[in-house]
Backbone as a printed PyTorch tensor [residue, N CA C, xyz], in Angstrom:
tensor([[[  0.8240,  -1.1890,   0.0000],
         [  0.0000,   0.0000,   0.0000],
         [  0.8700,   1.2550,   0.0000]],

        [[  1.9590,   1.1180,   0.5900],
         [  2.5690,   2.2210,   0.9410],
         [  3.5790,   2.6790,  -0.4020]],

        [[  3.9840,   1.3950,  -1.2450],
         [  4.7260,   2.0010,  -2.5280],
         [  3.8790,   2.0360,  -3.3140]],

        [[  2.7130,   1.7240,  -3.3800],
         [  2.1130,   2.3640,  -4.3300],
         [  1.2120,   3.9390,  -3.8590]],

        [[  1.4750,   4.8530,  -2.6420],
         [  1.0480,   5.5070,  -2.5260],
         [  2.3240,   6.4790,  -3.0570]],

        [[  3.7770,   6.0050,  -2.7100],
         [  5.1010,   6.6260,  -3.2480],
         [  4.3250,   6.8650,  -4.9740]],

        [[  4.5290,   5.5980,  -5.3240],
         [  4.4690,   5.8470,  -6.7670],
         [  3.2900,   6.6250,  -7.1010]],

        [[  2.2200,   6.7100,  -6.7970],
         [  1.3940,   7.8970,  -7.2860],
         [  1.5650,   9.0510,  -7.0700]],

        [[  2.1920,   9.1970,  -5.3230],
         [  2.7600,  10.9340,  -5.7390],
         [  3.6850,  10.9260,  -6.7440]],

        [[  4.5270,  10.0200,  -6.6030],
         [  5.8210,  10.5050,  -7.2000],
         [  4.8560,  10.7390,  -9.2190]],

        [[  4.1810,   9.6840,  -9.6780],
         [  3.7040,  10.4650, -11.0130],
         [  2.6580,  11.5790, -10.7470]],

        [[  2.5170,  11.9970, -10.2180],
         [  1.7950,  13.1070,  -9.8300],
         [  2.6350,  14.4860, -10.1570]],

        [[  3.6440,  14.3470,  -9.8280],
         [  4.6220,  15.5740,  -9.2410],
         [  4.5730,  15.7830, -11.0310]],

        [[  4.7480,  17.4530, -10.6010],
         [  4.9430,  17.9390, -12.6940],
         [  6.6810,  17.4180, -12.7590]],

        [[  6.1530,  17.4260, -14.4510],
         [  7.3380,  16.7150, -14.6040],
         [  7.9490,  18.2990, -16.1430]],

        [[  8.9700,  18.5030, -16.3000],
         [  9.5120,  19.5280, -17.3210],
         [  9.8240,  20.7130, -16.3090]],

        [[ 10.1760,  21.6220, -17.1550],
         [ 10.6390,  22.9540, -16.1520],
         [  9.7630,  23.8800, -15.6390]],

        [[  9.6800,  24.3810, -14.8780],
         [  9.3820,  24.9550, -13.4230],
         [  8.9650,  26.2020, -14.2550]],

        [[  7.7880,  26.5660, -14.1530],
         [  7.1080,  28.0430, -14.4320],
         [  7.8160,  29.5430, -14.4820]],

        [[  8.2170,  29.2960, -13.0260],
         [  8.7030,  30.6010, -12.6570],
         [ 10.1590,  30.6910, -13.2400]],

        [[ 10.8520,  29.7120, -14.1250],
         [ 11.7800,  30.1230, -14.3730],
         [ 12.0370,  30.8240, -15.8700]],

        [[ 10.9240,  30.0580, -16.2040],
         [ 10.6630,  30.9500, -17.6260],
         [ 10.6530,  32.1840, -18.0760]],

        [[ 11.5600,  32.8020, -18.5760],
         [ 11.8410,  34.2210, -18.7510],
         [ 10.2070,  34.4090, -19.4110]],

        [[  9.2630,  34.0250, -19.8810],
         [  7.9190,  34.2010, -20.5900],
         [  6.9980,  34.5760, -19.1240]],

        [[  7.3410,  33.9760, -18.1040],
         [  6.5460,  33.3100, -17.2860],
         [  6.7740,  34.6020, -16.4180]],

        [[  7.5140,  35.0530, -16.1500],
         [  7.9820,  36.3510, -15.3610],
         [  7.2990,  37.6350, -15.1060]],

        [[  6.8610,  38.2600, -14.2940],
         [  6.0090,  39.6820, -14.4680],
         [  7.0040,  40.7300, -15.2290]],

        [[  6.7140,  41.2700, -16.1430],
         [  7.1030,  42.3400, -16.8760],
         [  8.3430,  43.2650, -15.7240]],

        [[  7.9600,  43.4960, -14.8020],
         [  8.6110,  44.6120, -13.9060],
         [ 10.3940,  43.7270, -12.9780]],

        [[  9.8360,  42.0030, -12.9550],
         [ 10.8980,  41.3140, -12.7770],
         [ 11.9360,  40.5100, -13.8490]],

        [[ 11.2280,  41.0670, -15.3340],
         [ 11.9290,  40.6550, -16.1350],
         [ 13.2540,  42.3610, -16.4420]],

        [[ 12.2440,  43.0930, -16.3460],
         [ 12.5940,  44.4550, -16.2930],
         [ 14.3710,  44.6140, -15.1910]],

        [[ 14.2360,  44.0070, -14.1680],
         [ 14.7290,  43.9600, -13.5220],
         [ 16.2820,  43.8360, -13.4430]],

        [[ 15.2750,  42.2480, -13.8930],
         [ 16.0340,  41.0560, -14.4550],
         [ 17.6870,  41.2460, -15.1860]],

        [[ 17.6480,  42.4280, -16.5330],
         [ 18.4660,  42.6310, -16.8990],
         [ 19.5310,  43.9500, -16.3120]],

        [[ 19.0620,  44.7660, -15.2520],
         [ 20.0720,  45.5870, -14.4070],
         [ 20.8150,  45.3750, -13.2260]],

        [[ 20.2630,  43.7420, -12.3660],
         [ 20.2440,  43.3590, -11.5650],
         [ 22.1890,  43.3220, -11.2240]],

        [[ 22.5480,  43.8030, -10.1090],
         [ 24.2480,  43.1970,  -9.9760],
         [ 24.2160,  42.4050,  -8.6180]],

        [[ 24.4980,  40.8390,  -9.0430],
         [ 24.4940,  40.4880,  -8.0170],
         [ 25.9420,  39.8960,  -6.9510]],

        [[ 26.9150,  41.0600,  -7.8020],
         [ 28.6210,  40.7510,  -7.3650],
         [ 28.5770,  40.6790,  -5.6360]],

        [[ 27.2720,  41.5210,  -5.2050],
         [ 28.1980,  41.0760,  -3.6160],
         [ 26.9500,  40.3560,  -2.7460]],

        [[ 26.3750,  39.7470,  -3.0250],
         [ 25.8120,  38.2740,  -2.4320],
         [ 26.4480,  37.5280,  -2.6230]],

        [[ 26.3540,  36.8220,  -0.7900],
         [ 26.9210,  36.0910,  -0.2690],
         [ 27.0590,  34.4430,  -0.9660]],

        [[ 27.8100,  33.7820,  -1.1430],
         [ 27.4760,  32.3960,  -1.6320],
         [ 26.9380,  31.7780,  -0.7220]],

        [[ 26.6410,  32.0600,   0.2280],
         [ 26.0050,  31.5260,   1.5450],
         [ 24.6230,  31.6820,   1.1520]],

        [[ 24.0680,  32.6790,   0.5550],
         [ 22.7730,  32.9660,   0.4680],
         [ 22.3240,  32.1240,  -0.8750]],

        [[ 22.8760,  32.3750,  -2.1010],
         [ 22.7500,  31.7410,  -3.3520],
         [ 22.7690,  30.0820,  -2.8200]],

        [[ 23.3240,  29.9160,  -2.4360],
         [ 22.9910,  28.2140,  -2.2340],
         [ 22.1670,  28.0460,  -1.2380]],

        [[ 21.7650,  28.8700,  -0.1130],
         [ 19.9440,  28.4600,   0.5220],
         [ 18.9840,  29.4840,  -0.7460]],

        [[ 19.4760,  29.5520,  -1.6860],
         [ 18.2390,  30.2830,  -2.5260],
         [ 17.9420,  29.0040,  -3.4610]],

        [[ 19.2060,  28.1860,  -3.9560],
         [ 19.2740,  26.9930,  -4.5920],
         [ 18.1850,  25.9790,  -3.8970]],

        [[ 18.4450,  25.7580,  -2.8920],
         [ 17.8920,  24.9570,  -1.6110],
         [ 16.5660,  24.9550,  -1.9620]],

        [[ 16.2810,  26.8970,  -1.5500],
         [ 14.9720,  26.5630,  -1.4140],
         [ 13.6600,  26.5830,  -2.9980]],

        [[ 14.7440,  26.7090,  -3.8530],
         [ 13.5680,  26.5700,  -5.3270],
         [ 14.0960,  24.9710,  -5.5410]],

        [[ 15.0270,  24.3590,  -5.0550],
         [ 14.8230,  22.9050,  -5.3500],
         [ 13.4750,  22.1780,  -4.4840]],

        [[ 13.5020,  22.8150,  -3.1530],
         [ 12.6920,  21.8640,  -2.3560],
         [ 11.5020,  22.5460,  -1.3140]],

        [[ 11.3810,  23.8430,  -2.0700],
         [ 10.4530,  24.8170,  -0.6020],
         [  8.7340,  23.7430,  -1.1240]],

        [[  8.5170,  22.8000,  -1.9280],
         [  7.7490,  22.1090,  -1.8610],
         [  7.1700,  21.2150,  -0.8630]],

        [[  8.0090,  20.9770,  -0.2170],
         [  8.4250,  19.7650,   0.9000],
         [  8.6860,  20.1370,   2.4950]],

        [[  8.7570,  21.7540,   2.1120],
         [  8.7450,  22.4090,   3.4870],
         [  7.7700,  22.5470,   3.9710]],

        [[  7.5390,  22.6080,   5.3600],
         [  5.9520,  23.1150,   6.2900],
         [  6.1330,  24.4770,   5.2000]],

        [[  4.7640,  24.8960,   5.6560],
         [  4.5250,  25.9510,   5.2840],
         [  5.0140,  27.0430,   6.3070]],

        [[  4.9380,  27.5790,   7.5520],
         [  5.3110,  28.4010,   8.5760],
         [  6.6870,  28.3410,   8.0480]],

        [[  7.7390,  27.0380,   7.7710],
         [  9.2930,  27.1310,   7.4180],
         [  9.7020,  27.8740,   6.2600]],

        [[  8.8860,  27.5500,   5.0030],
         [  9.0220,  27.5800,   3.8580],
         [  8.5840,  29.5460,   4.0340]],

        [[  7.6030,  30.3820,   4.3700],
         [  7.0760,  32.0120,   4.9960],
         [  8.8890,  32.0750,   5.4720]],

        [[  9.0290,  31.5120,   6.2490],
         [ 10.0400,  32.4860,   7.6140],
         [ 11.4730,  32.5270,   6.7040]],

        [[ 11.4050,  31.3960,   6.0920],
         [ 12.7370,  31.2330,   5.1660],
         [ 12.9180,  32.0330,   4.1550]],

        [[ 11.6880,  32.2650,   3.5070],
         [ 11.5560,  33.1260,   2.2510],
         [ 11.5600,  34.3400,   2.7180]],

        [[ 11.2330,  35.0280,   3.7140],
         [ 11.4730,  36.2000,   4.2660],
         [ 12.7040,  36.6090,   4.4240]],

        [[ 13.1880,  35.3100,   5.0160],
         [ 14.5840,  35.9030,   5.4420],
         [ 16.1300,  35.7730,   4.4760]],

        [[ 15.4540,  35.2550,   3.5470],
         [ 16.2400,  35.0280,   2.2140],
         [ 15.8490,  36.6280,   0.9400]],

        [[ 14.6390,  36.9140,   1.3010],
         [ 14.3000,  38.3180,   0.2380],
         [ 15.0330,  39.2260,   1.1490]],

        [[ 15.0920,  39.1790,   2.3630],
         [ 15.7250,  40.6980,   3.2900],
         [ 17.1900,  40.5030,   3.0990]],

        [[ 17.7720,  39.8060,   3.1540],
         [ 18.9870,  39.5920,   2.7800],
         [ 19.5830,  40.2670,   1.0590]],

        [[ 18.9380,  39.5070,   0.1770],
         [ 18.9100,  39.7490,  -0.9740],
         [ 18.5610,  41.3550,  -1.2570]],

        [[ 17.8130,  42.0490,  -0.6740],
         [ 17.4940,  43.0220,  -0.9750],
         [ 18.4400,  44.3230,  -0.2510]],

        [[ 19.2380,  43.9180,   0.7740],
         [ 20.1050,  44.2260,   0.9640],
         [ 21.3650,  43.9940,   0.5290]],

        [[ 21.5940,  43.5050,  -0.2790],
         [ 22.8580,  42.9560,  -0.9900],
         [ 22.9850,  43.1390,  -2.6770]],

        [[ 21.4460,  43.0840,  -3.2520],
         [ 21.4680,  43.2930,  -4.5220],
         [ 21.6820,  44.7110,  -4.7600]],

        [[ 21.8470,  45.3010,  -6.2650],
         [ 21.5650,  46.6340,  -6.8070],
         [ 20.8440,  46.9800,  -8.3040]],

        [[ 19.8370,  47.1280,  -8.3790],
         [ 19.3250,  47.5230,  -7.3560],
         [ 17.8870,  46.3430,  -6.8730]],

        [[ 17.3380,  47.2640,  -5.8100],
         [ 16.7410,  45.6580,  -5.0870],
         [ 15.3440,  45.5970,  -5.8550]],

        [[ 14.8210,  44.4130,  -5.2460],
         [ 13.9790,  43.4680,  -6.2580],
         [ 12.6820,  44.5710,  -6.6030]],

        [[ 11.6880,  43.9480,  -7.6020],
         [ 10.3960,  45.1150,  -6.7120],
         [  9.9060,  44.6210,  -6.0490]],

        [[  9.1780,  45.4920,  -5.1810],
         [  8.4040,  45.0910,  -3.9710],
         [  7.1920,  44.0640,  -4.4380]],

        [[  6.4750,  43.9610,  -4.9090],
         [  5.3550,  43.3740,  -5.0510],
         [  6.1270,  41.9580,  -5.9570]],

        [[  7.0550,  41.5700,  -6.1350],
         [  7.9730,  40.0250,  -7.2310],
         [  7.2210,  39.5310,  -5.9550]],

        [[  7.3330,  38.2940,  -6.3320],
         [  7.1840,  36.6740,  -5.7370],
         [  8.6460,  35.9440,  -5.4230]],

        [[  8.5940,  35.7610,  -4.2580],
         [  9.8750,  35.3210,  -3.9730],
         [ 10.6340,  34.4290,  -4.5480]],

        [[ 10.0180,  33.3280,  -5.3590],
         [ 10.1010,  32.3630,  -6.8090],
         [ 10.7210,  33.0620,  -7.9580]],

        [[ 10.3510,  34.3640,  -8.0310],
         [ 10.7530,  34.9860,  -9.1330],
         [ 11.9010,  35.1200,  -8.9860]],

        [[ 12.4900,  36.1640,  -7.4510],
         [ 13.3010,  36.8070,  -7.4750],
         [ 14.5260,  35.7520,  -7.1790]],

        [[ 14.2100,  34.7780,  -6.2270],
         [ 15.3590,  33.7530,  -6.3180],
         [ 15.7970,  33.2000,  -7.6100]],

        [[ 14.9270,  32.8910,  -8.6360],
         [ 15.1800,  31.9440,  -9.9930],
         [ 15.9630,  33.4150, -11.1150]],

        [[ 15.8830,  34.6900, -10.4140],
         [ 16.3570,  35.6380, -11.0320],
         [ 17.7760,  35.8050, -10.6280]],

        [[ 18.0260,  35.6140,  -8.9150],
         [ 19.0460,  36.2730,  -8.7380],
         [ 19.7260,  35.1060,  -8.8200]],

        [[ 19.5910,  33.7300,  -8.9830],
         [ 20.7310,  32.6950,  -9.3490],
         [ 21.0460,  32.9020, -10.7440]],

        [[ 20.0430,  33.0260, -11.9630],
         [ 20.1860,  32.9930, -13.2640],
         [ 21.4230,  34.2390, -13.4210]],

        [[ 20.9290,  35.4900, -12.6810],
         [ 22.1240,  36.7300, -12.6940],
         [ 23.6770,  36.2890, -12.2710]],

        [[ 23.2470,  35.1220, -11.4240],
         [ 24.9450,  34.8520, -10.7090],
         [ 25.6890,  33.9720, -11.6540]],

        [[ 24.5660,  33.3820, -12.1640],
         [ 25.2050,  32.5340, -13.4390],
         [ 25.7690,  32.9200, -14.9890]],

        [[ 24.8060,  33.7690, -15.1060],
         [ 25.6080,  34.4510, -15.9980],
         [ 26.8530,  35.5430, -15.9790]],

        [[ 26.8080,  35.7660, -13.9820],
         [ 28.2050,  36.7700, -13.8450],
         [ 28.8890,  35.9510, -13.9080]],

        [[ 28.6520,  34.5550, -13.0320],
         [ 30.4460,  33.7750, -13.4890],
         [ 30.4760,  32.6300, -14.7860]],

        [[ 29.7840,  33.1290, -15.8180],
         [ 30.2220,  32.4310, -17.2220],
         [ 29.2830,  31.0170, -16.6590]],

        [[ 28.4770,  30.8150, -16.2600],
         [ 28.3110,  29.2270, -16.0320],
         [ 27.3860,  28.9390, -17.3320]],

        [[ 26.5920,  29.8190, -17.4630],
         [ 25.6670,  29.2560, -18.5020],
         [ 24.1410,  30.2820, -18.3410]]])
């Protein structure tokens, strides 16, 4: 009973790429952004709980997944230039400010 309850979430879960990362998928004002964004002095400390949490804030309580995302945009918004807009989705702005770090260090 129990692997077949695995296996139905598990085909359940979407399968292809993730909405919010879609430069299409983006609000106009965070695509806007998107291309002035400098993200030379964030921390790698932060970029990899930003990694963290668009791999897995699925799986988090919800109260964890609020307190984390809070405290991952206040950070960021203190560190970026310039900072996010106020009204982005925290989905946005994380899948923005890794894509920015990636293209500052040549990754792709």
């Amino acid at each position: 009973m129990f692997k077949r309850w695995l296996r139905r979430k598990a085909e359940s879960e979407p399968q292809g790429p993730t909405p919010w990362v879609s430069q299409d998928a983006r609000p106009a004002d965070v695509r806007a952004w998107a291309e002035v964004v400098d993200v030379s002095r964030l921390p790698d400390r932060t970029v990899q709980e930003a990694e963290y949490y668009l791999k897995s804030y699925r799986y988090i309580p919800l109260l964890d997944r609020q307190e984390l995302a809070s405290r991952l945009m206040s950070v960021i918004h203190t560190h970026v230039n310039p900072p996010p807009p106020l009204d982005a989705h925290p989905l946005d702005v994380f899948a923005t400010v890794l894509a920015a770090r990636r293209r500052e260090l040549g990754i792709g």
